[in-house]
Each structure stands twice: as structure tokens, then as C-alpha cells.
One Martini backbone bead per residue (centre of mass of N, CA, C, O) as a GRO file, in nm:
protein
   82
    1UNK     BB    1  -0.417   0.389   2.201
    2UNK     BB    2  -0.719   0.506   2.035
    3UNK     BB    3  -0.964   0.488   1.869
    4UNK     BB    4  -1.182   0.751   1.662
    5UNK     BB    5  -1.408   0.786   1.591
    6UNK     BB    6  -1.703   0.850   1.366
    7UNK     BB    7  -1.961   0.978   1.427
    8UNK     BB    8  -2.305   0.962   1.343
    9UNK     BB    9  -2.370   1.210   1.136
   10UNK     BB   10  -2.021   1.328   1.095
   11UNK     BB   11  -1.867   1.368   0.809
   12UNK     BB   12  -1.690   1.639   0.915
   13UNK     BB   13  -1.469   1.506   1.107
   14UNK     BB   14  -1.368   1.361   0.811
   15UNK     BB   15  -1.323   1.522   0.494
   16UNK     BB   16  -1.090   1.397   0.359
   17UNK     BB   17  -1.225   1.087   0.362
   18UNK     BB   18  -1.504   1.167   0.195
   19UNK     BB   19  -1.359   1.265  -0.022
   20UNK     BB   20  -1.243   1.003  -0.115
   21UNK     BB   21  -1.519   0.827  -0.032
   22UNK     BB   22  -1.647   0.915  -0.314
   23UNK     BB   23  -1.479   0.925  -0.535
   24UNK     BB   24  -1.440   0.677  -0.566
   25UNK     BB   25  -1.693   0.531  -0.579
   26UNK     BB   26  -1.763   0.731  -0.866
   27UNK     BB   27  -1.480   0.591  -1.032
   28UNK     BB   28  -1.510   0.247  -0.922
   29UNK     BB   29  -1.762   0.125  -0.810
   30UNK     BB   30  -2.014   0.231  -0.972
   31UNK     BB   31  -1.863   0.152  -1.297
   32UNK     BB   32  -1.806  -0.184  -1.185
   33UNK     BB   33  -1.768  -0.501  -1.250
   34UNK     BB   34  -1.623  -0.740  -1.107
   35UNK     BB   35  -1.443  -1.056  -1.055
   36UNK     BB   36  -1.192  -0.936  -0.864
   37UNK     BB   37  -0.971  -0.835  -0.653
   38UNK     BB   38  -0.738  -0.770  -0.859
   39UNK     BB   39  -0.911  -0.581  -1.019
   40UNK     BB   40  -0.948  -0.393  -0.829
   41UNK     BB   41  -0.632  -0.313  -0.760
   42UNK     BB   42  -0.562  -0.233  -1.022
   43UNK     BB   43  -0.775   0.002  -1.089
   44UNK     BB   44  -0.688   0.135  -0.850
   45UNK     BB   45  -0.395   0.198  -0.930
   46UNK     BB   46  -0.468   0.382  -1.189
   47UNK     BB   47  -0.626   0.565  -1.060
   48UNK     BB   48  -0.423   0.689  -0.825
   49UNK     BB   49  -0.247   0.748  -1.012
   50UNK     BB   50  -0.408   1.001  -1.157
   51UNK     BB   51  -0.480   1.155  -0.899
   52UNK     BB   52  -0.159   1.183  -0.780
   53UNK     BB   53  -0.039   1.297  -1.092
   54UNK     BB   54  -0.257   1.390  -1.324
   55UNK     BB   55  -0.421   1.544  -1.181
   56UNK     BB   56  -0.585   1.835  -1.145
   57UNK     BB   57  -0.538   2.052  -0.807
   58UNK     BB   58  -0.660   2.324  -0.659
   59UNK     BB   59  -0.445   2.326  -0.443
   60UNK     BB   60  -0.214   2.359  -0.707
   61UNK     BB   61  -0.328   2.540  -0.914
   62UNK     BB   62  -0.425   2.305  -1.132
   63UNK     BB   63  -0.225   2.123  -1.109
   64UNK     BB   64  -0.045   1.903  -1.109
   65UNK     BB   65   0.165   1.752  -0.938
   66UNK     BB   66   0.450   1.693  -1.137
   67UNK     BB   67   0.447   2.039  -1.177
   68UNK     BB   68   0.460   2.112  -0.901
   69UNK     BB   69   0.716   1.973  -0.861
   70UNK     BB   70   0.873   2.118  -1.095
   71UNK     BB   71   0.810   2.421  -0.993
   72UNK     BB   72   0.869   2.379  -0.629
   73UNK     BB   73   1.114   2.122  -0.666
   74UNK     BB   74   1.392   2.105  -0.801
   75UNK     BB   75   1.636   2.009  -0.545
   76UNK     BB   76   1.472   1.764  -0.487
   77UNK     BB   77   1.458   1.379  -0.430
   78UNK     BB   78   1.221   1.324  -0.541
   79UNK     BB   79   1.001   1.076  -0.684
   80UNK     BB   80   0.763   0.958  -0.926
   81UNK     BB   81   0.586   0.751  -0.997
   82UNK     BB   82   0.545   0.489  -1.339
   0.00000   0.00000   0.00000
């Protein structure tokens, strides 16, 4: 298997992943100055819950994940992360 980068200059080759690292920079890395790395994975850890369990969602009709899950997936045995 080999990896296939993205082109220099192609950031819509892999618009999921630009739309990640935007998001990210933009909510955690511009905002704060860390002082560890434990710091850095901390505030990463609670900004992730939010993100995809409390945040609503373009894609999922502005619901939140959980909300979704709750809503078309009673049968399911899926847990959401507390």
C-alpha cells in the first residue's frame, strides 16, 4: 500500500481534512498558548466532545450527534461517549 499525499496547491483533494485542520487551528490553536503537551491533548479531549457529540450539525439537520442518535437510531446499541 502506498500513500498518496496531497498535491502542493490542491487542498480540495482532501476537503474533509482541510475543513478539520481550519476548524481546529481556528478553535484551539490560535487561542491559546499551551504549556504542555498534556495541556495541548486535555483541551483537544473536551473540545472533540463538543464537537462531535454537542455541536449541531450543517449535515445532520443543525441537530447535535446525540440528538440524531436519539432520534434515528432508537434499536441501535451504540453509546455516545460521557
Amino acid at each position: 500500500m502506498m500513500i498518496h499525499y496531497i498535491q502542493p496547491g490542491e487542498p480540495n483533494q482532501n476537503a474533509y481534512i482541510e475543513r478539520f485542520n481550519r476548524t481546529y487551528r481556528e478553535e484551539i490553536l490560535s487561542l491559546y498558548v499551551f504549556q504542555s503537551l498534556s495541556e495541548v491533548r486535555e483541551i483537544t479531549y473536551w473540545w472533540m466532545n463538543d464537537y462531535n457529540e454537542l455541536r449541531p450539525h450543517d449535515a445532520l439537520g443543525d441537530l447535535t450527534p446525540a440528538d440524531y442518535m436519539n432520534r434515528y437510531t432508537r434499536n441501535s446499541t451504540y453509546e455516545m461517549s460521557t
